[in-house]
N, C-alpha and C positions, 0 to 999 in steps of 0.2 A: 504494500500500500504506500505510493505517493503521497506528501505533505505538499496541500495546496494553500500558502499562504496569503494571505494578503496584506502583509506587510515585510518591512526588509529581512528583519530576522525572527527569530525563532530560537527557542528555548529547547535543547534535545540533551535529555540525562542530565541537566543544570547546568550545561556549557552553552553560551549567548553562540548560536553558528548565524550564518547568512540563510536568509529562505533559499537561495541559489545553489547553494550548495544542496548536491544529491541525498538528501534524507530519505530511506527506503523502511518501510518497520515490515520487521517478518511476520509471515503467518503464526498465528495465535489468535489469544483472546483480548479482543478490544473492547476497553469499555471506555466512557467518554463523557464528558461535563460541558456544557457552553453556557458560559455567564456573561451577561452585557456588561461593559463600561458605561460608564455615564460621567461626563466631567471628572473623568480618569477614576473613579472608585467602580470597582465589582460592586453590582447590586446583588443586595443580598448574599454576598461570600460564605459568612459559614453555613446556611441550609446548604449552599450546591458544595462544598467541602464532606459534608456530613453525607451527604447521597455517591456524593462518591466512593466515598470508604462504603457506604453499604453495598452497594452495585459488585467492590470488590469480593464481600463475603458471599454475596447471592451466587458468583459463578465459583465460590469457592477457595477464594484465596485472599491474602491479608494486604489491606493498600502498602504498597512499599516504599511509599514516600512519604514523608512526616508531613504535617499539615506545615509549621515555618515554612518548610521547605516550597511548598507548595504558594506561598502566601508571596514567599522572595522570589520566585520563579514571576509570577504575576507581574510582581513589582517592576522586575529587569523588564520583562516583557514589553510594558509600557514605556517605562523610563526609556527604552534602546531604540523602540521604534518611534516614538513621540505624539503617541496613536491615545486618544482621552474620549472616543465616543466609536467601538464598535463591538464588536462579537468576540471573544476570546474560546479555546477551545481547548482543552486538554484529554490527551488518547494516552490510559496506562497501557501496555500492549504485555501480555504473560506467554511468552512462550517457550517451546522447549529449550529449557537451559538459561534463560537469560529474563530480561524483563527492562523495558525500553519507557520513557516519559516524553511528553512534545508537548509542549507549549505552543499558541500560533492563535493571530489574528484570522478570521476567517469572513469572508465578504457578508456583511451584512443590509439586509433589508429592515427597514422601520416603517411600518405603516403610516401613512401622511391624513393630515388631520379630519381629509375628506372618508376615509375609511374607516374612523370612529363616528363621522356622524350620520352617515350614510350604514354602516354598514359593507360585508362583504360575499361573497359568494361561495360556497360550499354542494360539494357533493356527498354521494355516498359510494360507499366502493367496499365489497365483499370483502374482509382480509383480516388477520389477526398478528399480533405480534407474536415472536419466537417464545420472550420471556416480557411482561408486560411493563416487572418492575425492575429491569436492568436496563438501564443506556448504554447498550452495545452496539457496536458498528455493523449495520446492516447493508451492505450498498445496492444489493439488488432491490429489498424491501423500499429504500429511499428511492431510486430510478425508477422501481415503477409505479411508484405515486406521481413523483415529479411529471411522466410522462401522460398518465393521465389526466390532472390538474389542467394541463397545457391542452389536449386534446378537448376539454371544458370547458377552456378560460376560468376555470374557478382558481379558489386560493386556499380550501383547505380540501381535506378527504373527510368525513366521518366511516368512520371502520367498524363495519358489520360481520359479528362475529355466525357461527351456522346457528345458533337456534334465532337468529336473526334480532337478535341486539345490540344497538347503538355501543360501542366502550368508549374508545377516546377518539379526538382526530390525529392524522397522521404524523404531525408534530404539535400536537397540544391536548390542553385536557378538554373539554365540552360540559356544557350547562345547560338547562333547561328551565326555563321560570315557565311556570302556571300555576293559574290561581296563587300569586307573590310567593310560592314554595318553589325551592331550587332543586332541580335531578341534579345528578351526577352518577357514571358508575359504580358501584362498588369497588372503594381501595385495593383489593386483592387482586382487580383484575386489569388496569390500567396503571401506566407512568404514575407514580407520586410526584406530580410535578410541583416546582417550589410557588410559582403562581397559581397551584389549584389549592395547596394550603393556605396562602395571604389567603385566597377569595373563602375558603370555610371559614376561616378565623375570623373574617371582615362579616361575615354571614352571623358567629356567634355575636359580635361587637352589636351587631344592630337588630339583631332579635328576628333574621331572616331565617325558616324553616328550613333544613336540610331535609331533603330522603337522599341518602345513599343508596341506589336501585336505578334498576336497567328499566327502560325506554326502547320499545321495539318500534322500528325504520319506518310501522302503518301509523304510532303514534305520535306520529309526527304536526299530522293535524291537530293534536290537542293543546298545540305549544304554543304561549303568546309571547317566548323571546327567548333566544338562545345566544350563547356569547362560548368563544373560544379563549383558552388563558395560555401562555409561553413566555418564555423568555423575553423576545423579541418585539411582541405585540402586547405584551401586560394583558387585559383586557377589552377584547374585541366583538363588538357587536357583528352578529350573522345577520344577514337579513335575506338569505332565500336557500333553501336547499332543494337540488335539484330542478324542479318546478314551482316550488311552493317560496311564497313570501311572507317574512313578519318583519312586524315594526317592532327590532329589537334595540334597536338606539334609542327610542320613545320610551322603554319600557321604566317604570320607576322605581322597580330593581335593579334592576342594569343600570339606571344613572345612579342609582343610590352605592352600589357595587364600584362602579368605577371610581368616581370623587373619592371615594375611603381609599381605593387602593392609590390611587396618584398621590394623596397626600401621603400618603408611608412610603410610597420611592421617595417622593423630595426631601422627607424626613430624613429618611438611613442614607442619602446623598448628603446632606447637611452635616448628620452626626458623625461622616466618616470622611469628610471632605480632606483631612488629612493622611489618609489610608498611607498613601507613598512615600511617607516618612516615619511610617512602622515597621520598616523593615528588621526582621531578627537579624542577631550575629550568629552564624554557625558555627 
């Protein structure tokens, strides 16, 4: 597996190399974490620190990098390439005999402000994941999402598993409001992603009903607002799957949901605004 980076260098085994140079990581087991910058701090750093160390125990083996470590990788990161607002990505890679770390800005897309008020377009597409609560490198599962997205013009997948239930979308987790109560999957069987947690928590804060339960692909009509949560996109109003449309930007969950959660990124962007001068001494 090639390293595609998007910036000059790159982080590989805790030595700053150039992205130019030939970085190759052998066949194994990849697991992987993508955390946004925002005016140079990782949002929310220790949840995606913490999932990564579990993702290592899921497929069986112990993260073998120390979180400092981890923290000062970050830091070089940034500090080398001079990069304060994009995608950061790190792949532990475990394979026979060895065990590889990479660091790397990776191209990122931010939805533009017409696609929170408007909304965006999703399909559905039969498919499950390998392992739902591992961030492992899939490349064929991603290419053929990406390629039917593109055959759609849509922007997300919702992924229908065989007894013909809604789980996650293909990078994100998925909500459903009706009657002001929130679906979601059941934790066991989708990503724990760090934005599906802020939105339950932001859901306790303000006295919004949870079901944790599945939502079959014909239930779809019953829905008066769905929003997909990631990294990238924080909180994002859908507004048509397939053929069907809702006013999910309109919705007064869904504004109520967003506004809580924008104000906690500004917040942990504010309270860590010095992130890049905590670097540990090894």
């Amino acid at each position: 597996m090639n390293i595609e980076s998007n910036g000059k260098y790159i982080i590989y085994n805790g030595y700053i190399k150039e992205s130019i140079d030939n970085i190759y990581l052998n066949e194994g087991q990849k697991i992987y974490e993508v955390i946004r910058v925002i005016d140079g701090v990782p949002l929310f750093l220790e949840d995606h620190i913490e999932r990564l160390k579990k993702s290592c125990e899921l497929i069986g083996y112990k993260c073998k990098i120390e979180e400092k470590n981890i923290i000062n990788n970050i830091i070089k990161l940034i500090k080398e390439n001079k990069i304060h607002n994009m995608n950061i990505k790190i792949i532990l890679n475990y394979y026979e005999g060895g065990f590889d770390s990479v660091f790397y800005f990776i191209e990122s897309f931010y939805p533009e402000k017409t696609f929170y008020e408007n909304g965006v377009k999703a399909i559905t597409i039969d498919a499950v994941r390998d392992n739902p609560q591992v961030k492992k490198v899939n490349e064929d599962f991603r290419s053929n999402i990406k390629r039917k997205l593109k055959e759609k013009e849509a922007f997300e997948a919702l992924l229908i598993n065989e007894e013909g239930y809604i789980t996650e979308g293909s990078r994100s987790n998925i909500f459903f409001i009706k009657e002001n109560t929130i679906y979601t999957a059941p934790r066991g069987e989708v990503l724990l992603g760090i934005t599906r947690d802020k939105i339950l928590s932001i859901c306790r804060q303000l006295d919004i009903e949870v079901k944790e339960d599945h939502l079959k692909k014909d239930q779809l009509s019953e829905v008066e607002g769905i929003i997909m949560s990631g990294t990238s996109v924080g909180v994002l109003p859908i507004s048509k799957v397939n053929e069907s449309f809702y006013n999910s930007s309109e919705n007064i969950v869904v504004k109520r949901i967003k506004a809580t959660y924008t104000n906690e990124v500004e917040g942990y962007i504010k309270n860590n605004k010095n992130f890049q001068k905590s670097s540990c001494n090894n």
